[in-house]
C-alpha positions, 0 to 999 in steps of 0.5 A: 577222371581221365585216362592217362595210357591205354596199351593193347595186347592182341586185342581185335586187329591189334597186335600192339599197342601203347599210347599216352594222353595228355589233354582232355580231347583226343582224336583218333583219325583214319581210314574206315577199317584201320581200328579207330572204333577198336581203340574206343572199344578198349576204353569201354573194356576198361569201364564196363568189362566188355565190349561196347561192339561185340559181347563175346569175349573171345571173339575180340582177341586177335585172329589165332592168338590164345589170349588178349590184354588191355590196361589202362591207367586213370586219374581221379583225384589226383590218385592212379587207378590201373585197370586190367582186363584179360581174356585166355581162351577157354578161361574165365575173364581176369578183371583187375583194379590196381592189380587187385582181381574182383570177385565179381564184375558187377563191382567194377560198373560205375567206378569209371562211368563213360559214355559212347555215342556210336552208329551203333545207337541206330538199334535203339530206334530200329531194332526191338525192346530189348535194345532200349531195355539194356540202354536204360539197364546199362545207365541206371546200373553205373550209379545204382548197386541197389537196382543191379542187385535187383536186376541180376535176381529178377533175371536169375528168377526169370530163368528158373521160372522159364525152365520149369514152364518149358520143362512142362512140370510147373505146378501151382505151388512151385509157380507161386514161389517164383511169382513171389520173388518176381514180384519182390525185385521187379518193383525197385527196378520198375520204380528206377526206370520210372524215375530215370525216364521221367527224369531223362525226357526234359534233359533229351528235350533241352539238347534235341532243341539245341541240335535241331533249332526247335522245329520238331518236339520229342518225348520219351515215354516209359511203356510198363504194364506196372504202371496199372497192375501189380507184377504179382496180379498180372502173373496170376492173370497170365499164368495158363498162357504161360503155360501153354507157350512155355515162357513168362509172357509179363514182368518188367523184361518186357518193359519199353521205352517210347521215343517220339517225334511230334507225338508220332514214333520216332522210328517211322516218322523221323529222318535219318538226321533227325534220329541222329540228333535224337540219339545224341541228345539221348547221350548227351543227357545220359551224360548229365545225369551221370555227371550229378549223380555220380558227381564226376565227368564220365569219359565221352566217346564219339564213334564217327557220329559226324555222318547225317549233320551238316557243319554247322550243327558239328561246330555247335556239338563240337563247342558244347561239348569242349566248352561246357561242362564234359570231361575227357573226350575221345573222337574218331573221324574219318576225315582228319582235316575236318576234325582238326579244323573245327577243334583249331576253330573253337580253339581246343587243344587236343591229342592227334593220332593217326592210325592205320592198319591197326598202327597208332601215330602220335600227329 
């Protein structure tokens, strides 16, 4: 799959834009602050109906302005399929497949799988569960209606049962249905994350020993409570302090995935540049395991990831990833000459753009 024409309507500090791609690699180059990153959030709009840097809607359209648009154009298969995402103020979001609205979005994710390796991963290491929990979400959904379908009345679920233990009318009768029905969606999803996690590990491991040259080893390990007990049993055993907190304290909304370096936490015991190339190597066998399954190239997004590696290991990022086996690329740098040299180096061809102030230039 490649996408063809992306074109922006009042979209973040866009008042317009329209740019057409002709090769598998495309470089956005610019000041910090000039809307390379933005351009790349576009994309995303066009896979997963939102945005990758800020998840309220309305606070990506264009300062003052009522509404935004962005559309763009992709090629699978030797067939064209437009995407259309709007956004009015006040009014629910328009989601379009070849000028055909969807119902729900959920339909849409996993028809354009993509992929984006951005310095905003840094949260999958420092900030909480919840974090870890939507990346994990986030993959296994693009590939799997079964577990998003199980995932949406798992939470739907969770919410009823929260709002009756905070309303402090919560009788046995009525805890046991929600307890029920929790554990009915909570096992399909415990047992994709499981398979997911287990699968995902050697392949982080494969591309960390790539990227670093093998001198430290990593793991990634699933941390759940079902691995030992049944969501029904641990609700009964967690029950009167649910009660007393007025939340559901168990379930797999509190699972977690553990990242290690040399079998200690990643996050106190690893360098900045050795979070960096576990967080890439995270992408990169996130990016496998679509790819096989889904059995087409996701789009790959690198969002200034440069900063914290030395050039060496950029040349040998760079080769993989436009000599291996990844589809359709999409680069943003703040130093032009660098990018464009080590693209010429490994002789890719590639689509430049410059941009400045939210003004794109074909170079």
């Amino acid at each position: 799959m490649q996408l063809k024409d992306l074109h922006l309507v009042n979209f973040r500090n866009y008042e317009e834009a329209n740019l057409n791609f002709s090769n598998s690699i495309v470089v956005f180059t610019g000041n910090n602050g000039s809307g390379k990153t933005n351009l790349l959030d576009a994309i995303h709009y066009l896979a997963f109906c939102k945005s990758f840097l800020n998840p309220i809607d309305t606070q990506n359209i264009r300062l003052e302005e009522p509404f935004f648009v962005v559309q763009g154009s992709f090629e699978k298969d030797n067939q064209i399929e437009a995407i259309y995402c709007g956004i009015k103020r006040g009014q629910k979001k328009i989601f379009k497949r070849n000028s055909k609205e969807y119902e729900r979005l959920s339909e849409h994710i996993g028809r354009i799988p993509l992929v984006v390796i951005s310095p905003t991963d840094i949260g999958l290491i420092t900030e909480g569960s919840e974090e870890r929990r939507r990346f994990v979400d986030s993959v296994i959904s693009q590939f799997d209606k079964t577990y998003l379908d199980a995932l949406i009345k798992y939470t739907r679920n969770l919410q009823q049962r929260n709002a009756a233990l905070k309303s402090g009318y919560a009788p046995s009768d009525l805890l046991d249905i929600f307890d029920e029905q929790l554990n009915e969606w909570a096992l399909p999803v415990f047992k994709a994350r499981e398979n997911f996690l287990n699968r995902i590990s050697l392949l982080v491991q494969k591309y960390y020993l790539f990227l670093s040259g093998g001198s430290e080893t990593i793991d990634l390990t699933y941390e759940s409570k079902l691995k030992t007990s049944s969501l029904k049993q641990l609700l009964e055993e967690s029950r009167e302090r649910d009660k007393m907190v007025q939340y559901t304290t168990v379930g797999v909304h509190k699972d977690d995935m553990g990242m290690l370096i040399n079998g200690f936490p990643l996050k106190k015991y690893a360098s900045q540049g050795q979070q960096k190339s576990f967080l890439i190597a995270l992408k990169l066998a996130q990016f496998d395991i679509l790819s096989e399954i889904m059995n087409q190239k996701p789009l790959l997004l690198l969002d200034d990831i440069f900063e914290k590696l030395d050039q060496s290991r950029i040349t040998a990022l760079m080769t993989m990833v436009s000599k291996h086996h990844f589809g359709q690329i999409f680069i943003t740098d703040s130093h032009p000459e660098r990018i464009a040299e080590i693209l010429r180096e490994i002789d890719a061809t590639f689509d430049h753009f410059g941009v400045d102030s939210a003004q794109v230039s074909k170079l």
